[in-house]
Each structure stands twice: as structure tokens, then as C-alpha cells.
KEBA-681970 format. One line per field, with one value per residue: residue number from 1; residue in one letter; x, y, z of N, C-alpha, C in turn. Coordinates in steps of 0.001 Angstrom, whole numbers, plus 500000, padded with zeros to 6 digits. Example, Ala and Ser with C-alpha at 12.3 -4.5 7.8 and 13.67 -1.06 7.14 Angstrom:
% residues 2
k	1 2
r	A S
n.px	513190 512850
n.py	494310 497750
n.pz	507800 507080
ca.px	512300 513670
ca.py	495500 498940
ca.pz	507800 507140
c.px	513200 512900
c.py	496700 500030
c.pz	507800 507870
% end
This chain:
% residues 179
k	1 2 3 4 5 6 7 8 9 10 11 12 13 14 15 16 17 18 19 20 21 22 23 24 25 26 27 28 29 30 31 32 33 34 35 36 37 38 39 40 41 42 43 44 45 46 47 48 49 50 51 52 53 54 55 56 57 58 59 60 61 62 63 64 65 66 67 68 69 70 71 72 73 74 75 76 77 78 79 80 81 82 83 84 85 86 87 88 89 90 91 92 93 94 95 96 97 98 99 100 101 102 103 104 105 106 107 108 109 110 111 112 113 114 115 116 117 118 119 120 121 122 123 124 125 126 127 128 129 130 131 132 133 134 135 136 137 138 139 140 141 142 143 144 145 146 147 148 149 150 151 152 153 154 155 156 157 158 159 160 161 162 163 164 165 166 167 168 169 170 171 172 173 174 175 176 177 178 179
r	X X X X X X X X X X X X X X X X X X X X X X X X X X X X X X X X X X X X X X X X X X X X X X X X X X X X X X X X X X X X X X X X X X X X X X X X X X X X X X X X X X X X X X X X X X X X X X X X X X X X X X X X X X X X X X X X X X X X X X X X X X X X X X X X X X X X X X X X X X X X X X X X X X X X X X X X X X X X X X X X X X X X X X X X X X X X X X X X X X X
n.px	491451 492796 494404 496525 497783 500326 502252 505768 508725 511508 515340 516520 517349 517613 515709 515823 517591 516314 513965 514782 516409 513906 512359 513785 514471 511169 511400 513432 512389 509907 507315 505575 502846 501826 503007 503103 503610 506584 506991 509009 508152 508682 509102 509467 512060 513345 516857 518231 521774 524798 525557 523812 522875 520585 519309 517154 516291 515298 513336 512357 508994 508199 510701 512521 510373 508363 506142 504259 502467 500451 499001 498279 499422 500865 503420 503909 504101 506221 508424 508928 509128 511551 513523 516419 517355 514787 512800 509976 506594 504211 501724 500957 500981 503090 504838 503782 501399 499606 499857 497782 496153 496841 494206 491899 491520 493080 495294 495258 494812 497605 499231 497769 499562 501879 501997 500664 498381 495376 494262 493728 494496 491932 490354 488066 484647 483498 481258 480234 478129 478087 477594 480187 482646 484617 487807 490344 492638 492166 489463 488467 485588 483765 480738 480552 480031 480872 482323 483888 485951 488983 490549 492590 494741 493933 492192 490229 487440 485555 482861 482385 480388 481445 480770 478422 479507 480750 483288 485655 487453 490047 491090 492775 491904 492338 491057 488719 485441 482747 479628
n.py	488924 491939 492536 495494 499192 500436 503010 503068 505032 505857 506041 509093 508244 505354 504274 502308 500298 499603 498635 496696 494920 494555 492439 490266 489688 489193 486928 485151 484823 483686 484802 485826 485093 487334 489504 491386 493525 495348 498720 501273 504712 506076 508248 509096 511459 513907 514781 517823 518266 520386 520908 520474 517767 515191 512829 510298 510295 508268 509641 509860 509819 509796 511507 509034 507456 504319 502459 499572 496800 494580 492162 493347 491832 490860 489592 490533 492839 493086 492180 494335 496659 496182 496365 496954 500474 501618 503638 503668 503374 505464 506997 505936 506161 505514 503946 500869 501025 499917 500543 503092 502001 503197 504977 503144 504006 506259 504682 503252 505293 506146 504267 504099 506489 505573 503625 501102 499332 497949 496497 493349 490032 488042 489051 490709 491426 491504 490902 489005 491499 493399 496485 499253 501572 503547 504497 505793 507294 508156 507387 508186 508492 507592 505276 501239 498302 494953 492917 490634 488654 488352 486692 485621 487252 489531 491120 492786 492872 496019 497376 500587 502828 505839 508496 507749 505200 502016 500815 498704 498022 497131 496898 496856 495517 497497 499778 500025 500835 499281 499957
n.pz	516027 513609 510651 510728 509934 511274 512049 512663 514388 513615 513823 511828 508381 508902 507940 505917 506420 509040 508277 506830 508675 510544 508900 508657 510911 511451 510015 511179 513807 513206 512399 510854 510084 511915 511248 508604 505912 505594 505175 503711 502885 499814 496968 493626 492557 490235 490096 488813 487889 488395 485862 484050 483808 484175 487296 488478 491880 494841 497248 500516 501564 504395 506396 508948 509333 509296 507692 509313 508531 510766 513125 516235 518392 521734 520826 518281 518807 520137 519021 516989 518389 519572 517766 516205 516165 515790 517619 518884 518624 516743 517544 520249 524054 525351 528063 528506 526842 524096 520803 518129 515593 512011 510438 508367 506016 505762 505101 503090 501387 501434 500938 497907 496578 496803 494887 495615 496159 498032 497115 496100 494289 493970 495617 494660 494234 491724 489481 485648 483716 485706 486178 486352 487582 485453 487847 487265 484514 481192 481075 482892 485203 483620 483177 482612 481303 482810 481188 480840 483558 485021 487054 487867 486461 487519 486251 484351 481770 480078 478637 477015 476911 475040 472881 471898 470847 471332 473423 474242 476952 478721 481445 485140 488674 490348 489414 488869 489916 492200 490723
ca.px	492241 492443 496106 496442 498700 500733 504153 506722 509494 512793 516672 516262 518385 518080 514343 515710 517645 515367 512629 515577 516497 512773 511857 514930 513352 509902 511716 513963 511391 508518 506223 504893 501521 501331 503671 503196 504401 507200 507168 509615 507263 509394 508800 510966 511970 514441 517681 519149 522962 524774 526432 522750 522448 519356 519540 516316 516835 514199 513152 511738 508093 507983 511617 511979 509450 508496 504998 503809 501266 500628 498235 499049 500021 502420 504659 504594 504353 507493 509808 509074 509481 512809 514243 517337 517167 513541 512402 509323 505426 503450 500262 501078 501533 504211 504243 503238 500672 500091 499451 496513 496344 496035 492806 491838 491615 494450 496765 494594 495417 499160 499494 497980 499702 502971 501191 500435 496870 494828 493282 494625 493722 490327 489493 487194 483616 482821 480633 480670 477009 478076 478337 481601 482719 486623 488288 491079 492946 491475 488227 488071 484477 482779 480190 480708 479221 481889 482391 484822 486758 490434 490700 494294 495958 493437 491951 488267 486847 484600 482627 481942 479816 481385 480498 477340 480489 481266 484668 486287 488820 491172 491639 493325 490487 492484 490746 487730 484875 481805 478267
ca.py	490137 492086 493522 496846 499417 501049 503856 503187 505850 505274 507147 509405 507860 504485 503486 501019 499232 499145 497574 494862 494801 493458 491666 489337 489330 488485 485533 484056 484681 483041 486185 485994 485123 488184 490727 490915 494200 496672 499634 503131 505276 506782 508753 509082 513012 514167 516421 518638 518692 521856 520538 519959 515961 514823 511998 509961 509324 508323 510375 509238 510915 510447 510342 508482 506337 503091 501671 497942 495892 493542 492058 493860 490960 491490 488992 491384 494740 493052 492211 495464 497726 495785 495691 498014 501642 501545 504241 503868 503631 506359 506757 505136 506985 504796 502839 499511 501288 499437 502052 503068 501955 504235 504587 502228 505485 507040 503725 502934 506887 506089 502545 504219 507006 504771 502993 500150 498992 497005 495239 491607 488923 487392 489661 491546 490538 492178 489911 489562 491846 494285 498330 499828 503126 503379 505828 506728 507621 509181 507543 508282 508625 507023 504053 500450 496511 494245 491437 489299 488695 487260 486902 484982 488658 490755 491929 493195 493984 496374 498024 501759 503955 506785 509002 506576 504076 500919 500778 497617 498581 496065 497430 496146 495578 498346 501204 500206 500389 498816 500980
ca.pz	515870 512323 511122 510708 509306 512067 512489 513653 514429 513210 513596 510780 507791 508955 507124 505155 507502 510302 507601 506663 510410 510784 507738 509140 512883 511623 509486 512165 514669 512969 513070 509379 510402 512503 510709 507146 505402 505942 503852 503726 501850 498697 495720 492645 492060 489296 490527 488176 488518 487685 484593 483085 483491 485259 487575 489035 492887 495396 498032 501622 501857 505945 506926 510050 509420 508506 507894 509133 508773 511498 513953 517250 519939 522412 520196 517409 519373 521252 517776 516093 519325 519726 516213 516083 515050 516286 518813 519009 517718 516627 518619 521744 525185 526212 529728 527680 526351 522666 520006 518007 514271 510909 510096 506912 504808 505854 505160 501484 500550 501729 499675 496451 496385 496385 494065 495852 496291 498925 495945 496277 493414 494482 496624 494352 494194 490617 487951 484608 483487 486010 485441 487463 487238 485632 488771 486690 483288 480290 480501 484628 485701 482909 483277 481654 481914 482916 479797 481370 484757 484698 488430 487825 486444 488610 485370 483701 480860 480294 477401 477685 475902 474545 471727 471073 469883 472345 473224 474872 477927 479539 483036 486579 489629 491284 488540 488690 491824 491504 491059
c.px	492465 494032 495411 497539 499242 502432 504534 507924 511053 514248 516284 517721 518695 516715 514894 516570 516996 514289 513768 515551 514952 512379 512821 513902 512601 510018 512637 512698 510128 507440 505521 503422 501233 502202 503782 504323 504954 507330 507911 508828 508241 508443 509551 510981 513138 515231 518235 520528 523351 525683 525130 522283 521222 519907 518424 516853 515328 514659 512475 510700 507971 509414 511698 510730 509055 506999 504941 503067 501247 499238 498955 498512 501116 503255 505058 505187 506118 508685 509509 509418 511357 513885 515511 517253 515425 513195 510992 507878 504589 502507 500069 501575 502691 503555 503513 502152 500228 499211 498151 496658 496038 494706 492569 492132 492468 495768 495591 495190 497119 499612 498893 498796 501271 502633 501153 498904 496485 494426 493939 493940 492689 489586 487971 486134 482524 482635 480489 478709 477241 477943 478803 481578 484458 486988 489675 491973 491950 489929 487554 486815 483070 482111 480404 480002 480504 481527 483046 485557 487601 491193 492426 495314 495219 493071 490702 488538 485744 484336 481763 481441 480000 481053 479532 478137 480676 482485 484807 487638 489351 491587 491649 491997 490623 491403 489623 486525 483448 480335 476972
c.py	490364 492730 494683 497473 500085 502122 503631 504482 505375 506165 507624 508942 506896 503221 502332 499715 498863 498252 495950 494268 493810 492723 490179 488945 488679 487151 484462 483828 483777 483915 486340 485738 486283 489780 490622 491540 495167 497504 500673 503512 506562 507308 509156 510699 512748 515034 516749 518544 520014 521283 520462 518237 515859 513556 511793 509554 509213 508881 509795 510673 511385 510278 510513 507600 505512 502367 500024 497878 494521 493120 492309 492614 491691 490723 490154 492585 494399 493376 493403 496751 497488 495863 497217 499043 502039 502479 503993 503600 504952 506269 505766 506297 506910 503920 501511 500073 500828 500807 502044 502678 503237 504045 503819 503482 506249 505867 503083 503915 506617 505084 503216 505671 506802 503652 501420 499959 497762 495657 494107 491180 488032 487876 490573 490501 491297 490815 490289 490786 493230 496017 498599 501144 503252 504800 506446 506403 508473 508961 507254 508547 508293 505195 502708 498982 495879 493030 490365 489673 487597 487708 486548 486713 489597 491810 492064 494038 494586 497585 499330 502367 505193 507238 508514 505650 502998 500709 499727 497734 497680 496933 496623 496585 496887 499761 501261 500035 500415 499559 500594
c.pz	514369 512457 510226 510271 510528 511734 513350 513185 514580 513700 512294 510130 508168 508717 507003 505839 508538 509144 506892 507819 510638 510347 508017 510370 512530 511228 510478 513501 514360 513217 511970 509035 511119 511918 509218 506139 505819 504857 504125 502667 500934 497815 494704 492833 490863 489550 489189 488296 487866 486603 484056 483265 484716 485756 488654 490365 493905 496805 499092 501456 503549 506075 507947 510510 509042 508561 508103 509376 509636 512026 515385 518213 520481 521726 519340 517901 520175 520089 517137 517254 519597 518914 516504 515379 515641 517351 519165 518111 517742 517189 519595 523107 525995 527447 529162 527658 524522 521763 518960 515995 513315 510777 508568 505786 505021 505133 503528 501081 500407 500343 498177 496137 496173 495391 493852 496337 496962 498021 496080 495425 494410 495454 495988 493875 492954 489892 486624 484577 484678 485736 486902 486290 486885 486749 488226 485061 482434 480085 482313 484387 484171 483208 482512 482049 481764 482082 480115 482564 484572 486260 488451 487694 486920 487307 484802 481837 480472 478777 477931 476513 475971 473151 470870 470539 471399 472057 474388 475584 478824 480748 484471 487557 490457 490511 487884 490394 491230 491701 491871
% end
């Protein structure tokens, strides 16, 4: 069995306790092999007040909902259907019906766009002599040969030819994908 990212459906305005609420469960329970991460998916905004002062607060992007990553057993599907505050999973019919996962590319788009990334240290299988493509900042969609790999901080470097000049770019495994 592979884990997966799944919704669950929450009381609205009670995200962040239902993801403590479980993060507890999965630890008294012993579920940490089969339930990994809970996430409320935020985003910072900036309000205005009417006096002029700004003040950063974060915003729920789904609210009422709470992403996890698990492997669906009935152990897990049992402690996360159970957890207080909890109505429910997204894409399930009910009637012990277990529900249907995100699709990988729907729950990658989600995670970087909270700017969290699948990328895990050692998971990437880039060498040094390589050419990768950087996917973003100022020198997004340009080609380079990878010079060194520092698997420990999940880091590359890579020399790119612009302007006929070689330039030497220190970048994370997440911001680069390999050609």
C-alpha cells in the first residue's frame, strides 16, 4: 500500500484543532507509520486597518479542510474519521465506502504552492556532469551542468551559460528538474 494525500472535511473554524486533535491521536495511537502529515492549507495576506497600519495575518485557502497524508487502512481511515470536529472525507460515498485519493498532481501543485515540496533529501537522483533546467527565479528556464551535489542540505550547483559568461548558481533540488 502507497500513502496518499487525502480531504478531509472539517467544522468550519476548527482546521487547526482538528489537525492537533489528530497529530495527538496518531501519537497516542501509534499510527505514525501509517499517518504521516496533517496540513491546514494557509496563505499570508496583508489587512489594511482604517487607521493606516498594516497587519500580516494568515488566511485558510480551503476553509473546512484539512489535508493528510496517510496510507489508507481501516486503522487509519478509522482514527482520522473519528478525530473530533471531523465530518467526514472528501471523495467517499459514505456507507464504509473508503475515499478516493488526490491525484499526485493535484496534491504536488497544493504542497508548492504553500511552499512546501515533495522533494525530500536523497530522494533526488541528479549527478554531478548533469544538465537540469533551473524552474524558477530570475534565471527560470535556462540550461546548466550540475558541478557539485550536497545531498546533506538538498543542494546543487550548477554553471549556466549566460551572456557567453559562466555563472555559478547555488540552488535547492526543489528548483531544479532534470533534462
Amino acid at each position: 500500500m502507497e500513502k496518499n494525500w487525502y480531504v478531509v472535511h472539517t467544522y468550519s473554524g476548527y482546521e487547526n484543532r482538528v489537525k492537533a486533535n489528530l497529530e495527538k491521536r496518531v501519537e497516542t495511537m501509534g499510527m505514525q507509520d501509517k499517518i504521516f502529515r496533517v496540513i491546514v492549507a494557509e496563505h499570508e495576506e496583508t489587512d489594511v486597518k482604517e487607521d493606516g497600519k498594516k497587519k500580516v495575518v494568515m488566511r485558510k485557502v480551503f476553509p473546512g479542510y484539512v489535508l493528510v497524508e496517510l496510507i489508507m487502512t481501516d486503522d487509519a481511515w478509522y482514527v482520522v474519521r473519528n478525530t473530533p470536529g471531523v465530518t467526514g472525507f472528501i471523495g467517499s460515498s459514505g456507507g464504509g465506502v473508503k475515499p478516493t485519493p488526490l491525484l499526485p498532481e493535484e496534491a504536488d501543485r497544493l504542497l508548492e504552492q504553500m511552499g512546501m515540496t515533495e522533494t525530500l533529501i536523497g530522494e533526488v537522483d541528479i549527478t554531478v556532469g548533469e544538465v537540469v533546467e533551473v524552474l524558477e527565479g530570475p534565471f527560470a528556464h535556462f540550461q546548466g551542468r550540475v558541478e557539485e551535489v550536497d545531498v546533506e542540505n538538498a543542494k546543487i550547483k550548477v554553471h549556466v551559460d549566460m551572456f557567453g559568461r559562466e555563472t555559478v548558481m547555488e540552488l535547492d533540488f526543489a528548483q531544479v528538474k532534470k533534462i
